[in-house]
GULOTI-479329 format. One record per residue: x, y, z of N, C-alpha, C in turn; residue in three letters. Coordinates in steps of 0.2 Angstrom, whole numbers, plus 5000, padded with zeros to 4 digits. Example, Ala and Ser with C-alpha at 12.3 -4.5 7.8 and 13.67 -1.06 7.14 Angstrom:
! GULOTI-479329
((5066; 4972; 5039); (5062; 4978; 5039); (5066; 4984; 5039); "ALA")
((5064; 4989; 5035); (5068; 4995; 5036); (5064; 5000; 5039); "SER")
! end
This chain:
! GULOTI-479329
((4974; 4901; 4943); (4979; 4906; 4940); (4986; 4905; 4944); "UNK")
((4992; 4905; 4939); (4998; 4904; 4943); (5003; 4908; 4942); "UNK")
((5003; 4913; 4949); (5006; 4917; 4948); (5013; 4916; 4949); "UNK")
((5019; 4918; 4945); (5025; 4918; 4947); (5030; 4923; 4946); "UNK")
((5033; 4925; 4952); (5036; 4930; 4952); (5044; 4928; 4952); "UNK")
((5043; 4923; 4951); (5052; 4922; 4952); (5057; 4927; 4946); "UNK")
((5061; 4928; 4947); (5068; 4932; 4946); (5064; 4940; 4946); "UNK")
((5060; 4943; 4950); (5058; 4948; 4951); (5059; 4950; 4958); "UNK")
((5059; 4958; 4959); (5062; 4962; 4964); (5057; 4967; 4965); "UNK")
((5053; 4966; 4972); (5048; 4971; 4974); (5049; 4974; 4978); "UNK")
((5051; 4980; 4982); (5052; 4984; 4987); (5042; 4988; 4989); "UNK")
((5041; 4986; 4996); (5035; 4987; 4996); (5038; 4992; 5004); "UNK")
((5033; 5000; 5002); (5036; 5003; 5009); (5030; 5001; 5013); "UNK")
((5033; 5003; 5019); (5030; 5004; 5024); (5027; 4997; 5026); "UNK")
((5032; 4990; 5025); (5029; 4983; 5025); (5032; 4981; 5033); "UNK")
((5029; 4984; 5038); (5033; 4982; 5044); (5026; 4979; 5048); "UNK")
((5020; 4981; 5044); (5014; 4978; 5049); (5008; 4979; 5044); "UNK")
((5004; 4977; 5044); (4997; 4978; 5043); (4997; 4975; 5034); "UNK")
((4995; 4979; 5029); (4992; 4979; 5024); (4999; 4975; 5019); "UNK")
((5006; 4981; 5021); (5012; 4982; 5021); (5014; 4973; 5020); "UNK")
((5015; 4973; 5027); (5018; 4966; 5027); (5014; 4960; 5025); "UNK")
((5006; 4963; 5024); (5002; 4956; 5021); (5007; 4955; 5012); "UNK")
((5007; 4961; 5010); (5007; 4962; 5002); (5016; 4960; 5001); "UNK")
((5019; 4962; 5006); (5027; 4959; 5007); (5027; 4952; 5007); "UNK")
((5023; 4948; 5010); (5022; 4940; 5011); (5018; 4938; 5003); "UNK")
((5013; 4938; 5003); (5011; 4938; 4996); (5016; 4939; 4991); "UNK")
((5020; 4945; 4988); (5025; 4944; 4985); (5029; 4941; 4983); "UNK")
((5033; 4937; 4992); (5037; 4932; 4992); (5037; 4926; 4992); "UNK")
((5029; 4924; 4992); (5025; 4918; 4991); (5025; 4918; 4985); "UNK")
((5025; 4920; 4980); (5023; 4921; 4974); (5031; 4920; 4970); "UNK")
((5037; 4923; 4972); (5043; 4920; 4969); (5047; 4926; 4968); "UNK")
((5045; 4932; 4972); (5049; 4937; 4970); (5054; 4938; 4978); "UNK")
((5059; 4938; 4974); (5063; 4944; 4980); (5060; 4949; 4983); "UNK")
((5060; 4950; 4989); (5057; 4956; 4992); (5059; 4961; 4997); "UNK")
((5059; 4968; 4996); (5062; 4972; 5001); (5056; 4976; 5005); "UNK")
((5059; 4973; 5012); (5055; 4975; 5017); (5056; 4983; 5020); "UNK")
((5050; 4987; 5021); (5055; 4996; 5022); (5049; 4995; 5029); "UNK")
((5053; 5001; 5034); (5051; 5003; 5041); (5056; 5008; 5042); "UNK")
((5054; 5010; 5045); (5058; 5016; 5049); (5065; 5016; 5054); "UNK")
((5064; 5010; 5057); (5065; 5007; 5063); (5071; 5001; 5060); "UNK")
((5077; 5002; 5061); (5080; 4996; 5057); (5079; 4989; 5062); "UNK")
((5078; 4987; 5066); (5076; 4982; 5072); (5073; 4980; 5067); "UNK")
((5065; 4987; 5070); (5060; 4983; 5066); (5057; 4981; 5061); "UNK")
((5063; 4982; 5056); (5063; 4981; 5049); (5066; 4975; 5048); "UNK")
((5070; 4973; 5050); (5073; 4968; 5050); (5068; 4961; 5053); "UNK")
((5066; 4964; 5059); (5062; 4958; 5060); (5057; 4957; 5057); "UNK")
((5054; 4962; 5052); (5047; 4962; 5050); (5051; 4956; 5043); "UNK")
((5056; 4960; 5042); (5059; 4954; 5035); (5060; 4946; 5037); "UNK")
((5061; 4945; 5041); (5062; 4938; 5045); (5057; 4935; 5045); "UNK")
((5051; 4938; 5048); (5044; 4938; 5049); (5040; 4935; 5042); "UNK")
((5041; 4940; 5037); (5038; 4939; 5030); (5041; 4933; 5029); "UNK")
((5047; 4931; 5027); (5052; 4926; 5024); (5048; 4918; 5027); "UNK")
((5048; 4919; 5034); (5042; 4915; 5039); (5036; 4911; 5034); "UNK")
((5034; 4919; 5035); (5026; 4916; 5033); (5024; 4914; 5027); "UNK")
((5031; 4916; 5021); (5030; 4914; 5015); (5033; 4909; 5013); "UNK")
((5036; 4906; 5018); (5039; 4900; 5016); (5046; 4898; 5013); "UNK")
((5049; 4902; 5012); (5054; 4906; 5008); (5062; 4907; 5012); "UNK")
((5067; 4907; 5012); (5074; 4907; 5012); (5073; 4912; 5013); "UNK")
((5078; 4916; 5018); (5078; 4920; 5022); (5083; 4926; 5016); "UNK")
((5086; 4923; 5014); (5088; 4929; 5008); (5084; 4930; 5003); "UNK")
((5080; 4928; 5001); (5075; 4931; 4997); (5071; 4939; 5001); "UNK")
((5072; 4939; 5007); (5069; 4945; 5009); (5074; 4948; 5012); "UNK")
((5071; 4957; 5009); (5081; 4962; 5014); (5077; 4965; 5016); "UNK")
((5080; 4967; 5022); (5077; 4973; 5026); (5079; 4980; 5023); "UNK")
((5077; 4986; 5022); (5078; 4992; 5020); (5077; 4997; 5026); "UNK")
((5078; 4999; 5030); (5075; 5003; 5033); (5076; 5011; 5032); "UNK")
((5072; 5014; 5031); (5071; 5023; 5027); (5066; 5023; 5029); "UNK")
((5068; 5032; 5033); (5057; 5033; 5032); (5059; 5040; 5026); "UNK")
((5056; 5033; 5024); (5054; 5038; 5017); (5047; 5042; 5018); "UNK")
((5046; 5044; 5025); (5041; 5053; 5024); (5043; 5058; 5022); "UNK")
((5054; 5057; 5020); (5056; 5064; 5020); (5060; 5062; 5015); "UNK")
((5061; 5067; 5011); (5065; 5067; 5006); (5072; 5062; 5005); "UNK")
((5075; 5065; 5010); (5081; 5060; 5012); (5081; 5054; 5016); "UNK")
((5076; 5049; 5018); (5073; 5046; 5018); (5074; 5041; 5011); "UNK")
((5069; 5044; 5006); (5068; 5041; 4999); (5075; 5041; 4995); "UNK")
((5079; 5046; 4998); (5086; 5046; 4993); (5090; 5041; 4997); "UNK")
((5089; 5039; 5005); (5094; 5034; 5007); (5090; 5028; 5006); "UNK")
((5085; 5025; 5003); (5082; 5019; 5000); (5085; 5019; 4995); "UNK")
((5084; 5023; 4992); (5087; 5020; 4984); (5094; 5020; 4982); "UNK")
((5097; 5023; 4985); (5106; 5021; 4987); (5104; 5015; 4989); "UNK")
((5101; 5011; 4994); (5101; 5003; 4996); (5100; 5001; 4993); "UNK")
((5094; 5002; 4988); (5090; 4996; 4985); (5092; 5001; 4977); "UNK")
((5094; 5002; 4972); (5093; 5007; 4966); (5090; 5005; 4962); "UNK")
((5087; 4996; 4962); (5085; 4995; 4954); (5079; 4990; 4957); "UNK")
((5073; 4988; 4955); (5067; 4985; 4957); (5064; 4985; 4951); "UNK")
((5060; 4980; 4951); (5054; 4980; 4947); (5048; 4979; 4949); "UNK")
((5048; 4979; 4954); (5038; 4980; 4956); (5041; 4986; 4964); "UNK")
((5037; 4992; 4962); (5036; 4997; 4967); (5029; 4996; 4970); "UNK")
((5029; 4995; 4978); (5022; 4997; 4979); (5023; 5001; 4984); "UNK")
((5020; 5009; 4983); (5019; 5013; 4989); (5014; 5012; 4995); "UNK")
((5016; 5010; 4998); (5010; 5007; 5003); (5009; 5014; 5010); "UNK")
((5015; 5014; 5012); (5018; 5021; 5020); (5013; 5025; 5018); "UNK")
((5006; 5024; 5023); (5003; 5031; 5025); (5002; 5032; 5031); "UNK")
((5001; 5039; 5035); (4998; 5040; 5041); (4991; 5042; 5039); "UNK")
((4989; 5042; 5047); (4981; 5047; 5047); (4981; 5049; 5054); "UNK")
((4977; 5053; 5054); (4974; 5055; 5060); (4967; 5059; 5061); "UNK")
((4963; 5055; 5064); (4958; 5059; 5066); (4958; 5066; 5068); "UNK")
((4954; 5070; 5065); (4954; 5078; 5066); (4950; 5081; 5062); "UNK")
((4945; 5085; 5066); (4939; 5089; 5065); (4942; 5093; 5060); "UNK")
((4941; 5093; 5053); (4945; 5098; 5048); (4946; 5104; 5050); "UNK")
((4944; 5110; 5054); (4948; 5116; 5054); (4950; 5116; 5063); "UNK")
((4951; 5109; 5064); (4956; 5108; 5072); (4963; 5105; 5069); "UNK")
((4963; 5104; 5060); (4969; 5100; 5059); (4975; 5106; 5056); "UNK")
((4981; 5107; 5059); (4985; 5113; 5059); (4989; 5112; 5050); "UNK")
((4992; 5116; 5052); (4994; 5116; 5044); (5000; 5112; 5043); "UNK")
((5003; 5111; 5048); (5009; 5105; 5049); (5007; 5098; 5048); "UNK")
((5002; 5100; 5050); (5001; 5091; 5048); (4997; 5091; 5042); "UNK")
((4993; 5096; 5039); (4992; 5096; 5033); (4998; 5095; 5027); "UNK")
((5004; 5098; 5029); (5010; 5095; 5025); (5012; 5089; 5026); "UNK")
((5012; 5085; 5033); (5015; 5081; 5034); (5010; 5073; 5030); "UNK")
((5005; 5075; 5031); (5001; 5069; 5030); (5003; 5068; 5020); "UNK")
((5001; 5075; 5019); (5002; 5076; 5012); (5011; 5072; 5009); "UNK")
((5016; 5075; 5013); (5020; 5074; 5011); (5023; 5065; 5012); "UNK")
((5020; 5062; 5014); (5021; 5055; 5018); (5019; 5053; 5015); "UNK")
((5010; 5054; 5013); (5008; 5048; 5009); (5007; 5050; 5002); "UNK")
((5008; 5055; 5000); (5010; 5056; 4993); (5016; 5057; 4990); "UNK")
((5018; 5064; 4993); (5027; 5063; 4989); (5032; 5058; 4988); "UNK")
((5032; 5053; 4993); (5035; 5046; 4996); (5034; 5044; 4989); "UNK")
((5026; 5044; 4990); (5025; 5036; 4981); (5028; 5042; 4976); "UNK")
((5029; 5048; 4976); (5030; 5054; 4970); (5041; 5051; 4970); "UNK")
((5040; 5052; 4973); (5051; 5052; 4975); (5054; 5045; 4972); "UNK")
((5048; 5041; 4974); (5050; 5033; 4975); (5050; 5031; 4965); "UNK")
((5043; 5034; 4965); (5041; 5034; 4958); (5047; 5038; 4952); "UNK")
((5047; 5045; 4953); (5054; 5048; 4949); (5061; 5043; 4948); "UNK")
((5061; 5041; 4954); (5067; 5039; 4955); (5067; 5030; 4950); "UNK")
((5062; 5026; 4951); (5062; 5017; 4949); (5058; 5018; 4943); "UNK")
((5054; 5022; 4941); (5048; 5020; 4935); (5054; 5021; 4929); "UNK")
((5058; 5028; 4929); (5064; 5027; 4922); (5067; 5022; 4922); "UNK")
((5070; 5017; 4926); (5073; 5012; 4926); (5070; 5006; 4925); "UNK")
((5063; 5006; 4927); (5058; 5002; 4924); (5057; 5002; 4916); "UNK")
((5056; 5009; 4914); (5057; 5010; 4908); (5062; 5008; 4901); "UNK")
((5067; 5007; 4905); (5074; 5008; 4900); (5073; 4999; 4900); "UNK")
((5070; 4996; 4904); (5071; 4989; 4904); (5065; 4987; 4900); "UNK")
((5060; 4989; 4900); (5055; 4989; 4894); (5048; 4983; 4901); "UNK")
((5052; 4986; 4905); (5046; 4979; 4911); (5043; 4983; 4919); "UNK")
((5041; 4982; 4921); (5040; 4985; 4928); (5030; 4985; 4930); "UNK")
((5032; 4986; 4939); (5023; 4987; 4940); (5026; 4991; 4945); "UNK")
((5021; 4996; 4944); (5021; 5004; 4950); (5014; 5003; 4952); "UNK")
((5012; 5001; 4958); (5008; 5001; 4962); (5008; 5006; 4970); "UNK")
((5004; 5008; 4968); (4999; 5014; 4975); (4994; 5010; 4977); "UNK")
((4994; 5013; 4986); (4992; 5010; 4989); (4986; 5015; 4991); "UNK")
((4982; 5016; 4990); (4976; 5024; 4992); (4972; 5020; 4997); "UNK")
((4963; 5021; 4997); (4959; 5020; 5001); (4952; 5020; 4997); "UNK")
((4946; 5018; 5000); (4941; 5021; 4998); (4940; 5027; 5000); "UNK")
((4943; 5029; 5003); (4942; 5037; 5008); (4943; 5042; 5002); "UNK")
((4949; 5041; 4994); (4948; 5043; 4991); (4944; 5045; 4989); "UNK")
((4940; 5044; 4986); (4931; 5046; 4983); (4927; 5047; 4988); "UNK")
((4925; 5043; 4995); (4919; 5043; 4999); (4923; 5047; 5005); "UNK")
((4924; 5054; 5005); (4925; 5059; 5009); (4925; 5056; 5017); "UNK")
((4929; 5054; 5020); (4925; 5057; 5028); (4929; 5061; 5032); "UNK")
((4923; 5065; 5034); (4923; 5072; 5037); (4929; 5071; 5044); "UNK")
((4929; 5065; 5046); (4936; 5064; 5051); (4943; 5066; 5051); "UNK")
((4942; 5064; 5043); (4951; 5063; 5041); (4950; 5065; 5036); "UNK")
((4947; 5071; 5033); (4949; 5076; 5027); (4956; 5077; 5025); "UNK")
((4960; 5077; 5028); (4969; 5077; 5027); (4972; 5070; 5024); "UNK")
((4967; 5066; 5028); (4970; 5059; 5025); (4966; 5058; 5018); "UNK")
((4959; 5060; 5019); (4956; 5058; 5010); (4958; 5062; 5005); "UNK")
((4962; 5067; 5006); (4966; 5072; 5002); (4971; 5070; 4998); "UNK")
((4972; 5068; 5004); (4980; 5064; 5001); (4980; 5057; 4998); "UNK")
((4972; 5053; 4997); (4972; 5047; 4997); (4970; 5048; 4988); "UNK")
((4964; 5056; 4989); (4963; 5055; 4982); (4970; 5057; 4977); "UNK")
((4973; 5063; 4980); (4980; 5065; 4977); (4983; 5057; 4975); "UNK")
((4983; 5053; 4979); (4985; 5047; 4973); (4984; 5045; 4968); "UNK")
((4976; 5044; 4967); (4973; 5042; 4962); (4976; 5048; 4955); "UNK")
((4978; 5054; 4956); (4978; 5056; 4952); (4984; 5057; 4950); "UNK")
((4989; 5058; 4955); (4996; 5056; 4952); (4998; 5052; 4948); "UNK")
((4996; 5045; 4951); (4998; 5037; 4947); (4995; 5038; 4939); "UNK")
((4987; 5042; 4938); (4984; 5041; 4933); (4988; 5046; 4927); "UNK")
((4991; 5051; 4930); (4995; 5056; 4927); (5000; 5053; 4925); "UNK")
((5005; 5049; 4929); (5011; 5044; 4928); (5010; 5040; 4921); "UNK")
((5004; 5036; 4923); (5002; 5030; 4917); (5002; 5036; 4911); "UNK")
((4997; 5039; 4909); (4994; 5045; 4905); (5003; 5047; 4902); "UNK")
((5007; 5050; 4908); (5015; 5049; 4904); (5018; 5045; 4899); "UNK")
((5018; 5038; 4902); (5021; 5035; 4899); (5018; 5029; 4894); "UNK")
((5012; 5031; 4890); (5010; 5024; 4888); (5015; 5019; 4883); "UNK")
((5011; 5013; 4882); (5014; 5009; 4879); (5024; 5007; 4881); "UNK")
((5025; 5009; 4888); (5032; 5010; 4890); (5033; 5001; 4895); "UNK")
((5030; 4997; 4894); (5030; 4989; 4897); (5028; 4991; 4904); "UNK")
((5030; 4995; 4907); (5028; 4996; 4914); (5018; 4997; 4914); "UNK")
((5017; 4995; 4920); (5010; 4996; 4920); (5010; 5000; 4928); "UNK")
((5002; 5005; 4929); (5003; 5009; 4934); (4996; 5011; 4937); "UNK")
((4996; 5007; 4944); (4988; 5006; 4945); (4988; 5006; 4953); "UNK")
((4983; 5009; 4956); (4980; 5010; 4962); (4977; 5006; 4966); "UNK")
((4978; 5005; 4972); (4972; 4999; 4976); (4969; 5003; 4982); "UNK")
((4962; 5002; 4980); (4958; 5007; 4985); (4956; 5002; 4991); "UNK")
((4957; 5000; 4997); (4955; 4995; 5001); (4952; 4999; 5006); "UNK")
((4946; 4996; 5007); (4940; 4998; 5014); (4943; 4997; 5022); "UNK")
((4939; 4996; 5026); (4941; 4998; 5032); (4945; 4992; 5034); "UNK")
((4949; 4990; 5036); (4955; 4984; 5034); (4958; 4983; 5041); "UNK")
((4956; 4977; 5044); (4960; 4976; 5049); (4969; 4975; 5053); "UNK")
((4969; 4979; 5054); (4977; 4983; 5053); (4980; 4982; 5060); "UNK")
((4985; 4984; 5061); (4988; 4986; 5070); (4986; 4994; 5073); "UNK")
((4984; 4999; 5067); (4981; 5003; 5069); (4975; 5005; 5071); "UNK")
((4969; 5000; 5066); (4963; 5000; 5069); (4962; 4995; 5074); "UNK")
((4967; 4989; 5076); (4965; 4983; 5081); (4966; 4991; 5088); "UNK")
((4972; 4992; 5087); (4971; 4997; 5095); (4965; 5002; 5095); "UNK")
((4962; 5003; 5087); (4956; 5010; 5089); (4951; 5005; 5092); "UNK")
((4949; 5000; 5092); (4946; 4994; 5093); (4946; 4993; 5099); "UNK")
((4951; 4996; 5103); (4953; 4992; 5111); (4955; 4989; 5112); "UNK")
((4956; 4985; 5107); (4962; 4978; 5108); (4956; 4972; 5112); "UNK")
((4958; 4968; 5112); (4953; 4960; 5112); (4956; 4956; 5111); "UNK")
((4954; 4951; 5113); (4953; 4944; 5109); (4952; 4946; 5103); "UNK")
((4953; 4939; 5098); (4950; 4940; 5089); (4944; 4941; 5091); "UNK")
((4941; 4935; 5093); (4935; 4936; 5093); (4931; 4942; 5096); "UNK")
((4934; 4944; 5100); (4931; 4951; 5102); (4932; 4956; 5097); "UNK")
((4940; 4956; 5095); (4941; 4962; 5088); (4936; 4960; 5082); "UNK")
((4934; 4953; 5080); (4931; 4953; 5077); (4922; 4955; 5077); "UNK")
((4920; 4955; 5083); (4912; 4957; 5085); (4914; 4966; 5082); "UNK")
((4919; 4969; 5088); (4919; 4974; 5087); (4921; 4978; 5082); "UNK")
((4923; 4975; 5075); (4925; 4975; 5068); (4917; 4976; 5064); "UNK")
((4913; 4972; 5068); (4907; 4972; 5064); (4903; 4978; 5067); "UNK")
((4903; 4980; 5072); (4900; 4985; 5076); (4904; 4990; 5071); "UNK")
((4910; 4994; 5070); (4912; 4997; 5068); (4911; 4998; 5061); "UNK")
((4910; 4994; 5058); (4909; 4993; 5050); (4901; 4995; 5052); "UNK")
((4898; 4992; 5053); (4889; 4993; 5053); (4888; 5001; 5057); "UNK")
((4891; 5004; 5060); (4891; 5010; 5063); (4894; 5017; 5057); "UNK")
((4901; 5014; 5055); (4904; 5020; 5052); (4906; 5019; 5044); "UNK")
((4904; 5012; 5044); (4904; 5011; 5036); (4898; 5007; 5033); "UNK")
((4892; 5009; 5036); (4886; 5004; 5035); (4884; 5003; 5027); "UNK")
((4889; 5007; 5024); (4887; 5003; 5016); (4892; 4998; 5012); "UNK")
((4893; 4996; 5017); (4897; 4991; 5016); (4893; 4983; 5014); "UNK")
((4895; 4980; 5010); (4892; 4977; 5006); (4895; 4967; 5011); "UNK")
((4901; 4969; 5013); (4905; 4966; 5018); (4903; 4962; 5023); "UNK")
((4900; 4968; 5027); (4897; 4969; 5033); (4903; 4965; 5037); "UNK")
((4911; 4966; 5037); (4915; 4966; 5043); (4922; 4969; 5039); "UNK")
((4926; 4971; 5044); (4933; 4971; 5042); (4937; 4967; 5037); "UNK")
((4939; 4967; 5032); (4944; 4966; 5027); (4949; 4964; 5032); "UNK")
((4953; 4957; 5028); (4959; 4952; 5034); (4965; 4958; 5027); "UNK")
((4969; 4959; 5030); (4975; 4961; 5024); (4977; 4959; 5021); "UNK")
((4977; 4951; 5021); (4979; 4948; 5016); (4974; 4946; 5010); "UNK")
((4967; 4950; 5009); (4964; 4951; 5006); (4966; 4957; 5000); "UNK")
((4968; 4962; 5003); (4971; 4965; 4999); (4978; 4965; 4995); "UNK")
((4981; 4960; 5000); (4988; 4958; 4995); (4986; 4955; 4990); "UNK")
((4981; 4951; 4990); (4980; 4946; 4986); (4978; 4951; 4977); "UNK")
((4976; 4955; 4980); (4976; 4961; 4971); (4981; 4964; 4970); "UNK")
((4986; 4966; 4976); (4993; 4969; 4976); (4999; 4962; 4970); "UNK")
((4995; 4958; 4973); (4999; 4951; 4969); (4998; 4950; 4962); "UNK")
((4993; 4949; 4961); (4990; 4950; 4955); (4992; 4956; 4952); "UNK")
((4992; 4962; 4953); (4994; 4967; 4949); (5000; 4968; 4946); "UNK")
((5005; 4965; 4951); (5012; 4965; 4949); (5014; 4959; 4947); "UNK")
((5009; 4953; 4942); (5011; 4948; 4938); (5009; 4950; 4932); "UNK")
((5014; 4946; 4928); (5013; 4946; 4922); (5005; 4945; 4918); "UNK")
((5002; 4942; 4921); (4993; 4940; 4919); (4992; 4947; 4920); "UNK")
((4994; 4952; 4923); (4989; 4958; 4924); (4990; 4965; 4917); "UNK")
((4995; 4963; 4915); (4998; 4968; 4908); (4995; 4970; 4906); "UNK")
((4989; 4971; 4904); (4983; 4975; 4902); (4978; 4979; 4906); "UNK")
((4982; 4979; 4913); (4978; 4983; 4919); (4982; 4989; 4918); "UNK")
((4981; 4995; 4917); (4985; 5000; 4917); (4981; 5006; 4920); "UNK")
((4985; 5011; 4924); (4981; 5018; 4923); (4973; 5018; 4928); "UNK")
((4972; 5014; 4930); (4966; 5011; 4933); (4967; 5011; 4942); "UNK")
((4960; 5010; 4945); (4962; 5014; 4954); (4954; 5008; 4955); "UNK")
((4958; 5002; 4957); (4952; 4995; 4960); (4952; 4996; 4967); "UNK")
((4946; 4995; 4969); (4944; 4994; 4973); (4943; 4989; 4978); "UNK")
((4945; 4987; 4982); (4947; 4982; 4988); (4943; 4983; 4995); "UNK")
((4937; 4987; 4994); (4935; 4988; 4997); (4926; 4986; 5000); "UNK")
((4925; 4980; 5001); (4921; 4976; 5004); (4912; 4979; 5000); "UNK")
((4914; 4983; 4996); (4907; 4986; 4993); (4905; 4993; 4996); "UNK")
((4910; 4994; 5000); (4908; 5001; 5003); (4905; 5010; 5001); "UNK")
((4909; 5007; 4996); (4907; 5014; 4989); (4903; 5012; 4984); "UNK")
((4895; 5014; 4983); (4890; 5014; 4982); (4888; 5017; 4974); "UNK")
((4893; 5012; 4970); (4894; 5015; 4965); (4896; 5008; 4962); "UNK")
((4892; 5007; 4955); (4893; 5002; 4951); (4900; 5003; 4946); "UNK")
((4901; 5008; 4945); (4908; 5008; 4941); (4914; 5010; 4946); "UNK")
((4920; 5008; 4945); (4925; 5012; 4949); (4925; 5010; 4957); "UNK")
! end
């Protein structure tokens, strides 16, 4: 399959590291323009330099955007940068480990508000302009956490299924509108936030202790080790090409066989 994105424009948030910047390099490989988002203008900029690198790609093909879009004004100074796109992926989420009624109610908004409203703001604002142009891909970026609950991060599966239901709600709005609007559910994924829950290593030691981690806390995992990110880009790529126009409304799963469920 040959995918090509050229004369296309994807803004993917929160692409400064992990899942983010795998799906950022995959894009730019693929032939589209790509806008790199972080918090951090340095380190947005270097993550865009970064991408441009590994995809091979002319360094003006990739902009840095830097907005933390966890806050309203945030998402309103992104899209004064960036105002017009054709492939959105909302990728920006946090978590945090916490015994459900140790987790305060600030952060019950803040996780909500981060990794939901973000893709909800981002969405308002680019899906009508997708629309008016009769083309577009809106991609959320959720978890298996969505469906298979775990009891550590109940704030974060909240919020991860709250996606699933928005996007499907979004598609459900707008059918037969050229834009398509789908979900990627990715398993336990070796990230920069799990390499430090890990303790940090060698690969090969992150890798043992990847499989230790997966066999202890995800033992139905079909995988039996941690997902590379660029594994997951590789659906993200796919989903905002052309070949995919008949994927709509739909929440796949990228995650190693974890969810012990033959449909969905």
């Amino acid at each position: 399959m040959n995918i090509d994105l050229s004369g296309r424009t994807a803004l993917v948030t929160g692409s400064t590291a992990g899942i983010g910047q795998a799906i950022a390099t995959g894009l730019a490989r693929a032939g589209a323009t790509v806008i790199v988002n972080g918090r951090s203008e340095e380190r947005t900029r270097a993550a865009a330099e970064q991408v441009a690198r590994d995809a091979g790609v002319d360094a003006s093909k990739v902009r840095a955007a830097a907005a933390d879009v966890g806050s309203a004004e945030g998402c309103a100074e992104l899209t004064r940068a960036e105002p017009d796109i054709d492939v959105l992926v909302a990728n920006t989420g946090i978590f945090k480990p916490h015994p459900v009624f140790e987790i305060p109610d600030d952060e019950w908004l803040q996780v909500f508000e981060v990794n939901v409203l973000h893709a909800v703001r981002l969405s308002r604002h680019y899906v009508p302009r997708m629309i008016e142009r009769g083309w577009g891909r809106s991609i959320f970026v959720s978890s298996e956490s969505a469906l298979q609950i775990t009891p550590e991060m109940v704030q974060y599966a909240m919020s991860k299924t709250a996606m699933l239901a928005v996007q499907r709600g979004i598609a459900e709005s707008f059918p037969a509108s050229g834009v398509t609007f789908n979900t990627i559910m990715p398993g336990p994924t070796l990230t920069d936030g799990v390499r430090e829950m890990l303790g940090g290593g060698t690969d090969a030691e992150i890798e043992e202790k990847g499989r230790a981690f997966v066999e202890e806390e995800r033992s139905s995992s079909l995988l039996k080790r941690l997902i590379d990110p660029e594994e997951v880009a590789n659906l993200a790529v796919y989903l905002a090409s052309e070949q995919a126009s008949a994927t709509t409304g739909a929440a796949l799963r990228v995650d190693g066989g974890v969810l012990r469920a033959a449909i969905g």
